[in-house]
N, C-alpha and C positions, 0 to 999 in steps of 0.2 A: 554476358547477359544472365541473371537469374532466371533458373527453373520453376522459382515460387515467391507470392509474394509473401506468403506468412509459413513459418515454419513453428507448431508448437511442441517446444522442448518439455519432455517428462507426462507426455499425454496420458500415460497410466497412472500417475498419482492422483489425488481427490478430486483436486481443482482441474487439472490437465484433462479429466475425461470430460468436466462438466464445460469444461472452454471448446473442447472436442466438439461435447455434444451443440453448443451455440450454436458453432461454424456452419455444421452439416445441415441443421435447421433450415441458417441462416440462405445458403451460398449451393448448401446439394455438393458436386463434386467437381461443377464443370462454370460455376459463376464467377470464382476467383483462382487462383493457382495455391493450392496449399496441404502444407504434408503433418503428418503427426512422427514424431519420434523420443527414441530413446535408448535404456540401452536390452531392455528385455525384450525380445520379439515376440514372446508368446504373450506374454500381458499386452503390448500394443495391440497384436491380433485379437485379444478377448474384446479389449477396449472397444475395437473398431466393430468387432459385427454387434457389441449392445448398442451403438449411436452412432455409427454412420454406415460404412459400408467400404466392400474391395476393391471401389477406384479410387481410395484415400488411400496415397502413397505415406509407405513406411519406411523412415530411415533410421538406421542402428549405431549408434555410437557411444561411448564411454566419458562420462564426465572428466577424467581424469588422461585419456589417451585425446595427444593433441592432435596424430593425423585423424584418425575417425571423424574427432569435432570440426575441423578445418574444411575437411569435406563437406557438411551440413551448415557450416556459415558461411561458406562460399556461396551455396547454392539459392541464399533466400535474401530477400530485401529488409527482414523481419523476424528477429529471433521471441518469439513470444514463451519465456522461463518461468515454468510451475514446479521445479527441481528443486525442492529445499532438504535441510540449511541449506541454506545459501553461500555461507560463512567456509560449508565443507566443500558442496559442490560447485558452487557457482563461480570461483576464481579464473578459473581458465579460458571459462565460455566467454566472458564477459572480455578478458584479454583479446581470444580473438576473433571476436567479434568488435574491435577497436583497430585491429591488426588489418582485417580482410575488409575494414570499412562497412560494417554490416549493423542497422540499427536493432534495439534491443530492450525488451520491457519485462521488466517480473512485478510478485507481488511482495518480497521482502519486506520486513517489516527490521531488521536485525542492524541496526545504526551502528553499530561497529565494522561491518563487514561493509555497509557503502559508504564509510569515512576512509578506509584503506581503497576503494575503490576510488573515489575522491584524489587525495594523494598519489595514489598510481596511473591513473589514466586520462584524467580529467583533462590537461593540457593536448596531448597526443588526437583524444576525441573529439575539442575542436578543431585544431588542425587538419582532422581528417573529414571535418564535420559531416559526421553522426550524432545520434543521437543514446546515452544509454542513461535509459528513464526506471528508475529503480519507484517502489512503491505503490504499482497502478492497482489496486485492490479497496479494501473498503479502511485499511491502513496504506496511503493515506489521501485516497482521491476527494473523496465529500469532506475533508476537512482544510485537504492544499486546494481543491476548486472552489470551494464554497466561502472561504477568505477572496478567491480570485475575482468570484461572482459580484461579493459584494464591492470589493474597493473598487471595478471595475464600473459598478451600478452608478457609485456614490460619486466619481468621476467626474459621471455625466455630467451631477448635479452640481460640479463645482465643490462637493464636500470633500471631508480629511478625517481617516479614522486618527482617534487616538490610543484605543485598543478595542480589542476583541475576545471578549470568554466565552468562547462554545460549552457546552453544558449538555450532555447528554439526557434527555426528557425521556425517552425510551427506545428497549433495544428486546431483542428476540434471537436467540441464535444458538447454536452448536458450536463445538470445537470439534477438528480432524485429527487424525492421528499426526497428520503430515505437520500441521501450528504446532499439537503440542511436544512433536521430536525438535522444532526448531527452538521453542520455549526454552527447553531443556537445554541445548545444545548453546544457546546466549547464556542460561546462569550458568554454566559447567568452562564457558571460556570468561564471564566474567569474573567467579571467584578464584579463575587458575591466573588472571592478568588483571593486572589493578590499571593497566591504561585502558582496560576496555570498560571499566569503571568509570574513569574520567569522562571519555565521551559519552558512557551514558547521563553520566548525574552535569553534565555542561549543555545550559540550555542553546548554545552555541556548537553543539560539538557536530552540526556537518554543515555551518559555512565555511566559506572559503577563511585560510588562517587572516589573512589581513581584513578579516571582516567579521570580527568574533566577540564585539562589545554592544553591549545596549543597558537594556533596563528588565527587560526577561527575567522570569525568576526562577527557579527548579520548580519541575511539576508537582504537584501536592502529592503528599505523601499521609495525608491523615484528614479525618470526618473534621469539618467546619459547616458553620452555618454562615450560606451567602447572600448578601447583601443582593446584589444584580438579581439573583432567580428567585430570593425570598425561600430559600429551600436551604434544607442540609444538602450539601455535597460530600464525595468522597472519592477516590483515585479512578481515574478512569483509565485502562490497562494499556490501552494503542496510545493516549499521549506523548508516552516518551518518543514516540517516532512521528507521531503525525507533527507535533508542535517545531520538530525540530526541521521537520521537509518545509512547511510555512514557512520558517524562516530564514531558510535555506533559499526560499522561491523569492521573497522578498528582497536576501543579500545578492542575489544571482540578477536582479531585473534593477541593478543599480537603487535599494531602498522606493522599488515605485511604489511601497508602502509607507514611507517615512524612516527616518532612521531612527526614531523615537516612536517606532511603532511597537509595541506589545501583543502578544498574543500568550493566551493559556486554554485548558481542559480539562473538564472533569466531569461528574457521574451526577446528576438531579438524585435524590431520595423524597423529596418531599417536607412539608411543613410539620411542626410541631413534635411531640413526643413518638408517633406513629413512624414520622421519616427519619429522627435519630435513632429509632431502632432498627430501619430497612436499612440505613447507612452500615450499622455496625454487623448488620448481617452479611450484608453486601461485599464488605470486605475481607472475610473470613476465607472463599474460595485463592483472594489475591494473596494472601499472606500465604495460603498451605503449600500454593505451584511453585510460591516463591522462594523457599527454603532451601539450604543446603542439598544443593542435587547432588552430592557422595555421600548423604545421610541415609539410616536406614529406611528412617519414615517416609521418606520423598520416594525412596523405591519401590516403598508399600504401597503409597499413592500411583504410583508410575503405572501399576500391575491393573486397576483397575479402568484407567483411561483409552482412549481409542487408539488402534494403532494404525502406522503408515496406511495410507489406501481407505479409512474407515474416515466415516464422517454422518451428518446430520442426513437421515430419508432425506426423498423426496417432499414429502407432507409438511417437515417440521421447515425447509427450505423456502415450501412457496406461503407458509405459515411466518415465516419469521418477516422483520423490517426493522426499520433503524430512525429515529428522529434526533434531530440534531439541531439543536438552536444557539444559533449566534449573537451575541448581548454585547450593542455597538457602541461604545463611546465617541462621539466626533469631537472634535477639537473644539467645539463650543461648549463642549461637556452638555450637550443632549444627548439622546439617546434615542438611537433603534432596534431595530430586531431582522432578524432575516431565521431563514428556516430552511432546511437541506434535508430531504425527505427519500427514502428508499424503499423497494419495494419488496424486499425479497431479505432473508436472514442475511446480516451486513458480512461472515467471514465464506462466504460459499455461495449461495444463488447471487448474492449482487456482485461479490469480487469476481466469479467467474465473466458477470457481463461485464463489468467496468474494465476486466482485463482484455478480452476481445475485444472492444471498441478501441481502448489504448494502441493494440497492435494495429488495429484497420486504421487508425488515426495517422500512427507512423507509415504505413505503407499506402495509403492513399491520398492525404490530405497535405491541401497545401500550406505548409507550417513554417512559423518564424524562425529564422535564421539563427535559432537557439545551439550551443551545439557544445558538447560534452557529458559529464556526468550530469544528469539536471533533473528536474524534478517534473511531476505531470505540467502542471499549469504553467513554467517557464518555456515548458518544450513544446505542450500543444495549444496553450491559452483555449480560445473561442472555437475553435475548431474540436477540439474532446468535448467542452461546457455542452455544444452543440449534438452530440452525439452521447452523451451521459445525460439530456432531457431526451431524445426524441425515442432512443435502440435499448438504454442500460437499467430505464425504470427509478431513473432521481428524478428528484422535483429541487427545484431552486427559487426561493421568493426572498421579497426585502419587503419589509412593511415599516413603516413608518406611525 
């Protein structure tokens, strides 16, 4: 029998305090069974008296020592991982918590590191059926739920997408030290390995291999002016992972999208000579992060960004949000809209909720028979949709 039902792994990193701080809000100490850990006991203990308190148990282990980890995935129904890279840390936990049968949700955004996950565990973790749901953060819940919402609406109605372009209309947010060491840590293993290249630039690259064709195209990579928003657009940074979990959810639910379904993403700037200059301004932060990370100028840059543990106040967090609109083509070549709405800066106050509600979703709710590597909305459908409108602060609408 488990000791707890949720355990969050790396509680003292940005995200890990602000999940911390949710729970305690949420639950106090005595509403649900649940612990914080990791591998520094003085940082958990600071953690714990800024936002909760000394009847939140603390447990100590090593991302890289397997008895330590075995111990703490034994113990929980619910491994909830705010431990990033992912890529460095996350390999083992993720093993055994597949191994000990133990379900397991992070906020990764690093599609190389859950395509090898994919490949290594994927069959084992249905067999075991568990669940290990990679990506429950604002990369990539309101873009894999909000395709889920709609096709799921359109259903009802007897309709059929034919595609879908979300389009980012607006956003507000920070970056943490903890995003930009794993930023980092994705271009330094993709320019050191040309196959983590591949599955980046494959807009197929985390379904399953027998399921890897369609009509998808590479996410955009330069300012156009789009037809669907009437607006210049330009790259929008979470695509390469959110477009790929969509259709990932898609190949995993047997095509209950179509298999001639499409999906893309990118960044609104606006009309006329005013939005093709926000575009090209706009772009200028993506290009600089993007550079040779063994270059000297990228270090220069490196020097002044936020480090592990550091991230957006308070103010700029309950200050930030996120709008997202989705531009529907049905297979009568009409057109809808729908709109996925956030309330809180989209890499920190929302991801911390959307990530606790993901872990309460696996540890309390009663969830489809889904079971392997899998994505939010394959593994929790209506039952997260349910709990990211009423606890996480999104909105979901379709209008017609």
């Amino acid at each position: 029998m488990n000791h707890f039902d949720i355990i969050i792994w790396g509680a003292s990193s940005f995200t890990g305090k602000l999940v911390t701080e949710y729970f305690f809000k949420k639950f106090g100490s005595n509403k649900i069974k649940w612990a914080i850990a990791g591998r520094n006991k003085e940082k958990l203990e600071i953690i714990r008296s800024e936002v909760a308190d000394k009847k939140i148990p603390i447990l100590i282990a090593d991302s890289f020592d397997e008895q330590s980890l075995s111990l703490i995935v034994k113990e929980t129904k619910v491994i909830c991982s705010t431990v990033g890279p992912y890529s460095l840390y996350g390999s083992l936990l993720v093993e055994l918590c597949v191994k000990h049968s133990t379900n397991y949700c992070d906020i990764t955004g690093e599609v190389h590191w859950i395509r090898t996950l994919i490949d290594r565990f994927h069959e084992d973790a249905k067999m075991k059926k568990i669940k290990i749901v990679n990506s429950c953060g604002f990369d990539s819940v309101p873009s894999d739920m909000g395709v889920y919402f709609i096709q799921s609406e359109l259903k009802k109605l007897n309709l059929h997408t034919k595609e879908i372009k979300m389009r980012v209309a607006g956003i507000r947010g920070g970056i943490s030290g903890g995003t930009y060491k794993s930023l980092n840590n994705l271009l330094k293993e993709a320019y050191k390995d040309k196959d983590v290249f591949k599955v980046l630039k494959n807009p197929y690259g985390l379904n399953p291999i027998d399921k890897m064709e369609g009509d998808d195209k590479k996410d955009l990579q330069k300012i156009i002016f789009d037809e669907v928003s009437g607006s210049w657009i330009f790259p929008f940074a979470m695509a390469g992972i959110n477009t790929k979990i969509v259709r990932r959810s898609n190949a995993l639910s047997n095509f209950h999208y179509g298999k001639d379904f499409t999906y893309e993403e990118a960044m609104i700037a606006g009309k006329g000579l005013k939005g093709l200059i926000k575009a090209a301004i706009s772009v200028l932060p993506l290009a600089i992060v993007s550079i040779n990370p063994n270059s000297f100028v990228k270090k220069f840059i490196d020097y002044f960004m936020p480090k592990p543990g550091e991230g957006p106040g308070i103010k700029n967090r309950e200050q930030g949000f996120y709008n997202l609109r989705f531009f529907i083509k049905l297979k009568d070549n009409s057109m809808a809209l729908a709109k996925v709405i956030g309330d809180r800066d989209p890499g920190y106050g929302s991801t911390s909720k959307i990530l606790a509600e993901s872990a309460l979703c696996l540890a309390f709710d009663d969830l489809p028979s889904n079971y392997g590597i899998v994505t939010p909305s394959y593994s929790m459908g209506d039952k997260l949709l349910k709990r990211l409108r009423e606890n996480a602060g999104l909105s979901f609408e379709l209008i017609f």
